[in-house]
N, C-alpha and C positions, 0 to 999 in steps of 0.2 A: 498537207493542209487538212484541219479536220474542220469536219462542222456538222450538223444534226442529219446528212445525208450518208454520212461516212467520211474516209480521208483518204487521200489523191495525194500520189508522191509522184516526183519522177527523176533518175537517175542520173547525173553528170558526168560523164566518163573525165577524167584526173586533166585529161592534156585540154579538155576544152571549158573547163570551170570559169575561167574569167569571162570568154566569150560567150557561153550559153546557158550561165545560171537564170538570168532574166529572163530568157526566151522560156529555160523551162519554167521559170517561175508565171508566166504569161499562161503558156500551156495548163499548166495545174488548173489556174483560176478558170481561163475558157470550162474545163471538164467537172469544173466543181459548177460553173454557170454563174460567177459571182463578179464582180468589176471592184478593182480597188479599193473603192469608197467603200463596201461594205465589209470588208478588213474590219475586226474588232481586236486584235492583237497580233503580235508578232514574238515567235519565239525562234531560238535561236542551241544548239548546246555548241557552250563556248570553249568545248577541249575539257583534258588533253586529248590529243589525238594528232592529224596529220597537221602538222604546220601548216602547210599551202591549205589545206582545206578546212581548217579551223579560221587558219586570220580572212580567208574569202569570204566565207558563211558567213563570221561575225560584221564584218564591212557590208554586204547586202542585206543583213536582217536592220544593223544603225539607220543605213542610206532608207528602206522602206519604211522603217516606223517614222522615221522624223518625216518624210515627203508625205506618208497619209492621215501622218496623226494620230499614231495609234497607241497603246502602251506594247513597252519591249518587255520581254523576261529571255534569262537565259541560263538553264540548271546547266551545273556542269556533268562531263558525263557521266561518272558513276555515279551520281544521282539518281541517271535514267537507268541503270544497271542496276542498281539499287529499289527503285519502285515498282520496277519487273519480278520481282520476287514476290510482288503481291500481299505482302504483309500489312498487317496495322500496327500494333505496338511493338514489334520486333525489334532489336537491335543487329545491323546486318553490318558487317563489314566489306568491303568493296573489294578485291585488289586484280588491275589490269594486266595483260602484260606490255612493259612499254619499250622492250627491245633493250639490247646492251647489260643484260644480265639483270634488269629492274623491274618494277610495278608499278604501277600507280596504283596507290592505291587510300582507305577515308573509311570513316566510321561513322552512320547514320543512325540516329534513330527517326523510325515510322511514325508520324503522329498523322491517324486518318488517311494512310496509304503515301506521303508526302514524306520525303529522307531530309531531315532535320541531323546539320554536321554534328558530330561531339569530336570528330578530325576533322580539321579540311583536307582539301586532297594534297596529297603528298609525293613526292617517288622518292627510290630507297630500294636498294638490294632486297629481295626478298628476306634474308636472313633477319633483317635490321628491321622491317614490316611485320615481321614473325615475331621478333622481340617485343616491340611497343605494344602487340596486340597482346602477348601473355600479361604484361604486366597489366595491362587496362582492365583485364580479365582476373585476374588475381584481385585488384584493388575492388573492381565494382560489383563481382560479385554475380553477373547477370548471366543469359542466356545469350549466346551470340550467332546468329546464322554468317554462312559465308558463303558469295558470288563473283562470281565472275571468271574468267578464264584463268586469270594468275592462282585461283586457289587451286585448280584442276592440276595446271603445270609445276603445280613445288607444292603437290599434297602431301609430302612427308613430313614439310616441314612446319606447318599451322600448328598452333596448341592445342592439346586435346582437352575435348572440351565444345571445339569449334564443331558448329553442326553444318555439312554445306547445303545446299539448297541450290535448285535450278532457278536461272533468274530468265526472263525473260531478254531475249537478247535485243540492244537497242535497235530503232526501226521506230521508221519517221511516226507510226500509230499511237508506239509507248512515251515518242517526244512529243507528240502533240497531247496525250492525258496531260504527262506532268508540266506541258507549260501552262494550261489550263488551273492547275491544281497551285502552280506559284503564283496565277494571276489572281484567286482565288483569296490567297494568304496576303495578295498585296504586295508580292518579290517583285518589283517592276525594277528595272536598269534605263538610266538617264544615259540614252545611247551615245553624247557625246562622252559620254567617261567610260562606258565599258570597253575592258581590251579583253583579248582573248587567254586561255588560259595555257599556256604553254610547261610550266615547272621546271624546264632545261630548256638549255639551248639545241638549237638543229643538228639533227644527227650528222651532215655534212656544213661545214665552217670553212669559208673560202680563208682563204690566210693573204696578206699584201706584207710588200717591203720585201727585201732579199737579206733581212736576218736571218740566221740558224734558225732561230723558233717565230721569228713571222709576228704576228699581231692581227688581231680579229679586224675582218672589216667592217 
C-alpha cells in the first residue's frame, strides 16, 4: 500500500493466501492508519507468474475495488520489471524466466518512466525470443536495453547490440509507482472483465478418463 507516508506491505506465505490475504490486507491498512473508504485506487499485477497467486491477487484486487468504489489498474509484470530500470525514453526489452526451458518475455518503450508495449508479453524458448528481438533490432534501428533474469540466464544468446541494464526487481514499492503512473495515463480495468494473465497453461494438468492420453480436466 503506498501513500504520502510511504508503503506498508506484508507477506502471504503460499498455503495460507486464500485464508489471510484480507486479514493481511486489513493489517496493511490499520499500520498505514487509513479505513477503506479512503482507498483512492486499487492496483493489482496480473501475472504471468504463479497461477494460484496470480488468479488470487487478481480476484481480491476485483472483489475490493468494486465493494469500495474505486478505480482498478493492473500492469502486468514485466512491466514493473521494466519501469525498474528507471529509464525515460529507453526502449527495454523484458525477458523472465518462466520454467520449462522458456521466458516471458515484451518490449516496452518508456514514455515519462511508464513501459508503453511495442510486444505484448509473450513466452517462447529463449532461442525464438532471441530471434524476434534481432529482427526487431535489425528493422528499427534503435538502442535497446535488457532486464530481467532470463537475459542473465541465456546471456549468450541475446543479439549483440543489446545493452543489459539492472532493473529494479519487483516489490510491492515499484508496483505501487507504476500503478499510480497507469492511473495517471487513465489504464483503469473494468474489474468485472479483467482476468489474469497466465500465457500457458499450469505447469501440473490433472488428466480424467482412463484413455491412453487422458483429456484435460
Amino acid at each position: 500500500m503506498g501513500g504520502p507516508e510511504g508503503h506498508y506491505h506484508r507477506e502471504v506465505a503460499a498455503e495460507s493466501r486464500v485464508s489471510q490475504l484480507f486479514v493481511a490486507v486489513s493489517e496493511v491498512m490499520t499500520a498505514a492508519g487509513i479505513v477503506p473508504r479512503q482507498l483512492g485506487l486499487v492496483g493489482v499485477g496480473r501475472g504471468p507468474g504463479s497461477f494460484t497467486g496470480v488468479r488470487i491477487a487478481v480476484t481480491a484486487a476485483k472483489f475490493l475495488a468494486a465493494v469500495v468504489d474505486v478505480p482498478l489498474v493492473a500492469p502486468d509484470s514485466l512491466m514493473v520489471t521494466a519501469a525498474g530500470t528507471n529509464g525515460d525514453k529507453d526502449v527495454v526489452f523484458v525477458a523472465l524466466d518462466a520454467r520449462r526451458g522458456e521466458v516471458y518475455h515484451a518490449l516496452y518503450r518508456l514514455d515519462g518512466g511508464y513501459p508503453v508495449a511495442q510486444w505484448e508479453p509473450r513466452v517462447a524458448p529463449p532461442e525464438a525470443a532471441a530471434a524476434s528481438l534481432a529482427s526487431w533490432m535489425e528493422k528499427e534501428e534503435e538502442r535497446v536495453e535488457g532486464a530481467g533474469n532470463g537475459i542473465e540466464m541465456y546471456r549468450d544468446l541475446w543479439p549483440k547490440g543489446l545493452v543489459r541494464v539492472d532493473a529494479d526487481a519487483p516489490d510491492p514499492a515499484g508496483l505501487a509507482r507504476l500503478c499510480r503512473l497507469a492511473a495517471g495515463r487513465g489504464d483503469y480495468e473494468a474489474p468485472i472483465e479483467l482476468l489474469p494473465l497466465y500465457l500457458r497453461r499450469p505447469d501440473i494438468r490433472e488428466r480424467c478418463g482412463e484413455g491412453e492420453r487422458g483429456s484435460p480436466c
